[in-house]
N, C-alpha and C positions, 0 to 999 in steps of 0.2 A: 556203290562199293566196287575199285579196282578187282577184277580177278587176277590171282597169277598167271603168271608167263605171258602177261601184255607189257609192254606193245609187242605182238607178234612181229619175229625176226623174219624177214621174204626177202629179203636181197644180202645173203652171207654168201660168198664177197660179194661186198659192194657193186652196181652193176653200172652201168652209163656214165664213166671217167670219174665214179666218187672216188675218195680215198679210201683209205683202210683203216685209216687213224685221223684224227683231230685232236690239236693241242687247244684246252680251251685258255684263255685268259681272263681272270676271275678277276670281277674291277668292281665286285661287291662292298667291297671294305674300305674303296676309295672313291670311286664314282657313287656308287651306290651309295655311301651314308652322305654325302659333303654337301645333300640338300634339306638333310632333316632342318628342322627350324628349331627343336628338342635337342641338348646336348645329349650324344650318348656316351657312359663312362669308360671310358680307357680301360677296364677291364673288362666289361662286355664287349669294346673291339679287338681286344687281344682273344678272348675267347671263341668268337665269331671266326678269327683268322685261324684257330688253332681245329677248330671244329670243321672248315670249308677243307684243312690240309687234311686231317683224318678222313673225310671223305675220297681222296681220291685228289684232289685238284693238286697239281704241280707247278701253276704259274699262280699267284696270289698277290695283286696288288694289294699292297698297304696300306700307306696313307701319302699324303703326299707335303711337301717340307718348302708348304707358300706362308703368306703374312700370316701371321693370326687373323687380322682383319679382312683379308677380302676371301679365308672359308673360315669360319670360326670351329666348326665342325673338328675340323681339323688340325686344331692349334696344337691341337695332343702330339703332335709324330714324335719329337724327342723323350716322350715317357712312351709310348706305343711301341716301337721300334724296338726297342732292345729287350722287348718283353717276346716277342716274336719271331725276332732275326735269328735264334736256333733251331729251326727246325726245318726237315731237310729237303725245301721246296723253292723254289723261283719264289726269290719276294722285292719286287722292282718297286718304285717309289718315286712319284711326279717331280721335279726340281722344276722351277719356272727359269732361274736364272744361278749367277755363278755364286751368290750368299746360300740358295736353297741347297745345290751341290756341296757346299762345302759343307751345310749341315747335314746332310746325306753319308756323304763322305766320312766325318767323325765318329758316325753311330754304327758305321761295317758296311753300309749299303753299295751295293756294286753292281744293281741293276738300275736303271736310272731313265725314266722317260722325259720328257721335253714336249709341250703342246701347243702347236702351229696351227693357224690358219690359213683355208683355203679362200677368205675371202677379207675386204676392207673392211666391212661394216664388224663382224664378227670379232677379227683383230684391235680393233679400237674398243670393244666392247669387254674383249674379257682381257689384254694386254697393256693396254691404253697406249697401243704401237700400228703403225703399219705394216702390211704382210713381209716388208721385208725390211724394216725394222727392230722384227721383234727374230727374223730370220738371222740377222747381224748380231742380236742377244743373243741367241743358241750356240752359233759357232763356236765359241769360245767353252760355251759348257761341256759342250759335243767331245771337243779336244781333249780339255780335261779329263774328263769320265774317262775317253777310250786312254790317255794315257797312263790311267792309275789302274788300269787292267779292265775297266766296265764292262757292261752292255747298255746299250743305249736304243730305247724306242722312242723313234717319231707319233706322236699321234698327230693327225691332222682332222679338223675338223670342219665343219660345211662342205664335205665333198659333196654334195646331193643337191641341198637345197640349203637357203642361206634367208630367215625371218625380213630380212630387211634388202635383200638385193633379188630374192627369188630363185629363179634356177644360176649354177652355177657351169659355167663355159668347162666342159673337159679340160681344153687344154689350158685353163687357166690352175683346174686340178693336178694337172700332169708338172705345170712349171715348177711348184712349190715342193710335190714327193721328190722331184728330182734334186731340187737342190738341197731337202732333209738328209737323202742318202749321200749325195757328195759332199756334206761334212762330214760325214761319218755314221750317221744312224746304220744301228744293225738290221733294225727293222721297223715297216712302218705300221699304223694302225690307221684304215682309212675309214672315218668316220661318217655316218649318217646321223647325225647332230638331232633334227628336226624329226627326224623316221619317216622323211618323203621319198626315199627311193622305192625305186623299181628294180624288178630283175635283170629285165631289157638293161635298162641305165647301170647297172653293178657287172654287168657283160660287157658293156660299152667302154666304162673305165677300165674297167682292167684289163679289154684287150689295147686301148691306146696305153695303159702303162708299157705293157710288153715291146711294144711298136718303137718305143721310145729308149728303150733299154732298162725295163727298169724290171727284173724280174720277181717271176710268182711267188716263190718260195720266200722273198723279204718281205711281203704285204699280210697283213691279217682284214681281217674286218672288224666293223663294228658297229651294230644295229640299234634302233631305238624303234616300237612299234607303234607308235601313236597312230599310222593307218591300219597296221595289221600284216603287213608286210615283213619284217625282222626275218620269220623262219623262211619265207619263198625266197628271201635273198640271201640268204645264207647259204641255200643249196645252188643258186647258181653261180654264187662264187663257187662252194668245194667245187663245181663241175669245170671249172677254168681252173683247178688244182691249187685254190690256196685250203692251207689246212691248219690255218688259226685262226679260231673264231673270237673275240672277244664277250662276255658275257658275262652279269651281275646274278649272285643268287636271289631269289627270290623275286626276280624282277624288279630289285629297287633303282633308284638312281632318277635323272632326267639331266639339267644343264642349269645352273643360276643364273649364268649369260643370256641364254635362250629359253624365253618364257616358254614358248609351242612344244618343246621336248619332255616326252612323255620319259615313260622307263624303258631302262635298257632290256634286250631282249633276255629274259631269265632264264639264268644257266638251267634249270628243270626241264624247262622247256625243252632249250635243244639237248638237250640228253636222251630226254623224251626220242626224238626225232631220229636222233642218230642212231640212237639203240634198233629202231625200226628197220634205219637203212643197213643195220649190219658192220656201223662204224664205229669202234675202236674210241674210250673217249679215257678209259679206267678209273670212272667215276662210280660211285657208289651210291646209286640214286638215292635209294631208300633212307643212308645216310644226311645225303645235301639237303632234300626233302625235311628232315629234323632237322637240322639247324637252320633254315632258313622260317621253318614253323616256330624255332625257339627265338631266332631275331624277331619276329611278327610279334610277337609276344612284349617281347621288352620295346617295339616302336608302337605298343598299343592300338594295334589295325591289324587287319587282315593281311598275307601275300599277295601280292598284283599275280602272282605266275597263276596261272591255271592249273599247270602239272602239281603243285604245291599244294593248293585247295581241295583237286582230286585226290589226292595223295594222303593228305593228312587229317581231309573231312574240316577246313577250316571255316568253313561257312558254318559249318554246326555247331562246331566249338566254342568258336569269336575267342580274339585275343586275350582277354582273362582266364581262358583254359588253357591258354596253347604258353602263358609262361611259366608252367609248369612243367613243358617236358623237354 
């Protein structure tokens, strides 16, 4: 059993170049479900989204507006969407291309992401494009969006490591953020795909982003911990001053492109963390914590998050008690 007043707070302010605040990005309800292999009902992800905004979360990925066929998961966005687009939080929405946009478009949505790769193998795998290729499809989305008033995030993906090509050349990372942001992207989302980085290597990038022009404040992250790494790379990005993290609740998620991609780092966890370090997140643990025990429930399994287990005693419970509350 948790006692109160942990995690004990020892560094308010923040000490060693952390920030003071972190915006998280919550990709629960889109990263996070779009590998279940079980449909889940359009009203438990409307509720899930309605439940992660009650808690606290301000940036709330939805779903995202690709084929039916290649996430099925997520065939739903045109019923999802308008069940959720009231309420009064960031809720961005993946577009692959200029058909996904325009269904975007029609339902209110005016945050808008776009998902690039860092590498050939990867780009063929989940675009059936090459990296600049499927960079030549965006542009035009890009345009669009920032002309109907948008925002538009780049995600990019295999900055780290790449299943099929191995480590990935810096400045082969560096080429592709530069040219997301010179179409326009507001900001990027540089992804650890596989959950092979290091802190060294997330220092390394992000100080050759800056070198190149490409500054801190447009980058976020986004971790995946299949080694265990997720939270030590997170802190040494906020220490290079980026202060968006990307993060799924409950630790759900991985990649259907990429077999070896475990789950995304869970939003619990770094709340967990941050809280410790004295950082600014204005999440409601105790809340996120219940609804990521009440999605466990309806995906019939346990939470992958640790903080979530601790938290809500789920080990003891097992999912047939936890869809109760």
């Amino acid at each position: 059993m948790t006692a109160p007043g942990l995690p004990m707070t020892v560094a308010a302010p923040p000490a060693d170049g952390l920030p003071t605040r972190v915006r998280i990005h919550e990709v629960g309800a889109r990263d996070g479900l779009q590998n279940e292999k079980a449909t889940v009902p359009t009203r438990v992800k409307a509720e899930f989204v309605h439940r992660l905004a009650d808690s606290g979360l301000t940036t709330i990925e939805a779903t995202s507006f690709v084929r039916p066929e290649w996430v099925p998961q997520l065939a739903d966005a045109e019923a999802l969407f308008p069940l959720v687009r009231d309420l009064p939080v960031d809720l961005p929405v993946l577009v692959p291309n200029a058909r996904g946009l325009d269904r975007a478009l029609a339902l209110g949505a005016r945050r808008v992401a776009v998902f690039a790769s860092a590498t050939e193998s990867f780009a063929r795998a989940n675009l059936n494009r090459t990296v600049d290729e499927a960079l030549a499809m965006f542009e035009p989305v890009v345009s669009r969006a920032k002309a109907e008033g948008g925002h538009v995030r780049g995600y990019l993906s295999m900055c780290f490591g790449d299943p099929w090509e191995g480590p990935v050349p810096i400045p082969q990372v560096v080429r592709v953020c530069r040219a997301l942001l010179g179409m326009g992207c507001d900001e990027l989302s540089l992804g650890d795909t596989i959950g092979v980085a290091t802190p060294g290597h997330v220092q390394a990038l992000l100080t050759a982003l800056n070198e190149t022009g490409v500054p801190t404040p447009s980058l976020g992250v986004h971790f995946h911990d299949t080694y265990g790494q997720a939270l030590a790379n997170t802190v040494a990005a906020l220490r290079h001053g980026v202060t968006t993290v990307d993060a799924s609740a409950g630790g759900l998620g991985g990649c259907p492109y990429a077999k070896s991609a475990t789950g995304n780092l869970a939003t619990e966890d770094l709340v967990w963390m941050l809280r410790g370090l004295g950082i600014d997140t204005g999440v409601d643990l105790g809340r996120l914590v219940a609804t990521s025990a009440w999605m466990a429930g309806h995906l019939g399994r346990p939470s992958p998050s640790r903080t979530v287990r601790a938290l809500s005693h789920e080990d003891a419970e097992g999912p047939e008690d936890l869809k109760e509350q």
